[in-house]
C-alpha positions as CSV (number, residue, x, y, z in Angstrom):
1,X,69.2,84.6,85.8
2,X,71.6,81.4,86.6
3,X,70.8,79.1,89.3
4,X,74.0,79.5,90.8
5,X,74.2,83.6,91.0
6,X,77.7,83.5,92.0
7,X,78.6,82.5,88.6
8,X,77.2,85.2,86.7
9,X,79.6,87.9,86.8
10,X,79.0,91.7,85.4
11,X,80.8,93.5,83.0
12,X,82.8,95.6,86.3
13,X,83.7,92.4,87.5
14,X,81.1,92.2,90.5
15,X,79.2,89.0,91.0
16,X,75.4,88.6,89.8
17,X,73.2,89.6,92.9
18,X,69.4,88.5,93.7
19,X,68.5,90.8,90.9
20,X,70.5,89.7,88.3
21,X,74.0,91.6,87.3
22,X,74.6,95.1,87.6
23,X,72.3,96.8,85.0
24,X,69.1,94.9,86.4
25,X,70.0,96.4,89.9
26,X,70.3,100.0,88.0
27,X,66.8,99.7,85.8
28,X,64.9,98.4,89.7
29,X,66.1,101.5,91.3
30,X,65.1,103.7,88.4
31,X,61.8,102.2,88.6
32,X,61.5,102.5,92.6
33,X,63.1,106.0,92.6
34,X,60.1,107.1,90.4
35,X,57.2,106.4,93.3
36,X,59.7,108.2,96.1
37,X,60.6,111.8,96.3
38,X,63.3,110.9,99.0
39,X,65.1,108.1,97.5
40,X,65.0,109.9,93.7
41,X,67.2,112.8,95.6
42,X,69.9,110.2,95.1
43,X,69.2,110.0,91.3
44,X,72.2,112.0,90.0
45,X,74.8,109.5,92.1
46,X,73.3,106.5,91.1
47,X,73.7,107.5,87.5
48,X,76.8,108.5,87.7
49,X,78.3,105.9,89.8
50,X,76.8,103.2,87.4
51,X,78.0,104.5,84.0
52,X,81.4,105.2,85.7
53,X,81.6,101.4,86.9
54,X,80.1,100.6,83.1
55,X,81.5,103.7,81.0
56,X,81.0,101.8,77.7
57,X,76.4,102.0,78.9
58,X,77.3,106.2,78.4
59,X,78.9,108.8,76.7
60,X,82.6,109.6,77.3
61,X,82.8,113.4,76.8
62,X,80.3,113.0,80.3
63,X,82.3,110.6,82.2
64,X,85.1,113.3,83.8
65,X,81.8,115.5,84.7
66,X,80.1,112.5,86.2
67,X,83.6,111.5,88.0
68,X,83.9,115.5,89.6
69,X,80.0,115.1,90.4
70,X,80.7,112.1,92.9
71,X,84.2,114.4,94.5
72,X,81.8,116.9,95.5
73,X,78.8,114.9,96.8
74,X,81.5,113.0,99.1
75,X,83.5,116.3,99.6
76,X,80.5,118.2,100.4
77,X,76.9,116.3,100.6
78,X,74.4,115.6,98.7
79,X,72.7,118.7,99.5
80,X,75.6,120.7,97.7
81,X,75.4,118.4,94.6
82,X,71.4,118.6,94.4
83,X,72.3,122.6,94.6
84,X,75.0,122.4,91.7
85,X,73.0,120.2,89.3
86,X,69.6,123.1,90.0
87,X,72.1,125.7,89.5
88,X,72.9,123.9,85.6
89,X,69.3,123.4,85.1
90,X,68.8,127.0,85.8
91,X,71.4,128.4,84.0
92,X,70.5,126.3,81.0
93,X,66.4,127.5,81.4
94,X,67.8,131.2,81.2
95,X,69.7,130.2,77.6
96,X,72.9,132.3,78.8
97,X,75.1,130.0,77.9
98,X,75.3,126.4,76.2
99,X,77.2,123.7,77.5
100,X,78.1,123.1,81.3
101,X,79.3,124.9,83.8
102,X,82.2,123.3,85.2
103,X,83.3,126.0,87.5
104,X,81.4,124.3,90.7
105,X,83.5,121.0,90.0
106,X,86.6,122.3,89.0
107,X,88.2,121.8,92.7
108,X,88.0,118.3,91.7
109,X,90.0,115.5,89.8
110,X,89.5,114.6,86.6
111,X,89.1,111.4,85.4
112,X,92.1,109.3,85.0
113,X,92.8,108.1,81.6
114,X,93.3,104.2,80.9
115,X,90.5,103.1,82.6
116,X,87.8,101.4,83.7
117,X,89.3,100.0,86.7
118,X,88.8,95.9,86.9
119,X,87.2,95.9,90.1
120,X,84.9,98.1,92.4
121,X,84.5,97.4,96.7
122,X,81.2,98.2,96.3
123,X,79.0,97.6,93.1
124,X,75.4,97.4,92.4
125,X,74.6,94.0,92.3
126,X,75.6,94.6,96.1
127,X,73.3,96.4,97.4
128,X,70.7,95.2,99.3
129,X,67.5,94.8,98.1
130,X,64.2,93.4,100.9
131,X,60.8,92.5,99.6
132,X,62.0,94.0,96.2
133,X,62.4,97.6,97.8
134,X,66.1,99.3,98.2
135,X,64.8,101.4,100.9
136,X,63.0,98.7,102.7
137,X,65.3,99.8,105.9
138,X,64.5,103.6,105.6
139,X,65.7,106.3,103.1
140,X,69.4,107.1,105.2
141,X,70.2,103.4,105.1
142,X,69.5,103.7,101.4
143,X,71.5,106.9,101.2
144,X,74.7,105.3,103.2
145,X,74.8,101.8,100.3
146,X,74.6,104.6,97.7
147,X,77.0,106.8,99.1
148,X,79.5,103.8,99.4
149,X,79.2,102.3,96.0
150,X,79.7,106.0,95.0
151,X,82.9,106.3,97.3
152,X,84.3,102.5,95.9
153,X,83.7,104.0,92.3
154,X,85.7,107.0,93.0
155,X,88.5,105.0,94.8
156,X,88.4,102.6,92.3
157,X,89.4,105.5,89.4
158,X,92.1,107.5,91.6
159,X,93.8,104.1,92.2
160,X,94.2,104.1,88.7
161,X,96.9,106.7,89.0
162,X,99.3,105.3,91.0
């Protein structure tokens, strides 16, 4: 890392953090989220949130999946999207069909084409991070900087179509 963080910039345009850029803010949380049942329920937003602010780190036949994913935790909780992604696992463990089931995100948006966007509100290198633990102020704190780097990704993307 730079002396002067604010000089190092991530590939989603968001300034280097404590941590480092973007991806070293992604690999800490995977590492806490593996010692904390309550903070790994946020697992499936924090991936998709990161490769959608990074969509060259993933596949793009998942990124319009990933983008729907995020609608529906903000439309209807994370609750409902820890519910949809054990209805997928289940139906895949049951071998009826291959692929995924898109019917439970279909309400939503797909992605826009020409993107990344440039810029995101809220980005990972954001969050805050106290005595090297992102849920040093309690798991709904955690939860809320999740949830808004998840609703700045997804604002980010619709702007794209205007």
């Amino acid at each position: 890392m730079a002396d002067n963080p604010g000089a190092v910039r991530c590939e989603c345009g968001a300034a280097a953090g404590p941590l480092g850029v973007c991806v070293d803010y992604y690999h800490a949380i995977l590492s806490e989220e593996q010692a904390d049942p309550v903070m790994y329920r946020w697992h499936a937003p924090v991936v998709c949130a990161y490769l959608l602010q990074h969509p060259y780190r993933g596949h793009e036949k998942y990124l319009d999946g990933q983008f729907r994913q995020l609608q529906l935790l903000l439309d209807k909780g994370l609750d409902a999207l820890l519910r949809a992604a054990a209805h997928q696992i289940a139906r895949n463990r049951h071998g009826s069909r291959a692929g995924y089931d898109m019917e439970p995100l279909a309400a939503y948006e797909p992605l826009p084409p020409g993107g990344p966007p440039r810029d995101f509100r809220a980005t990972f290198s954001g969050l805050p991070v106290r005595d090297g633990s992102f849920v040093a102020d309690g798991h709904a704190a955690y939860g809320q900087h999740i949830e808004a780097v998840v609703r700045a990704t997804v604002e980010s993307w619709l702007s794209m179509e205007s």
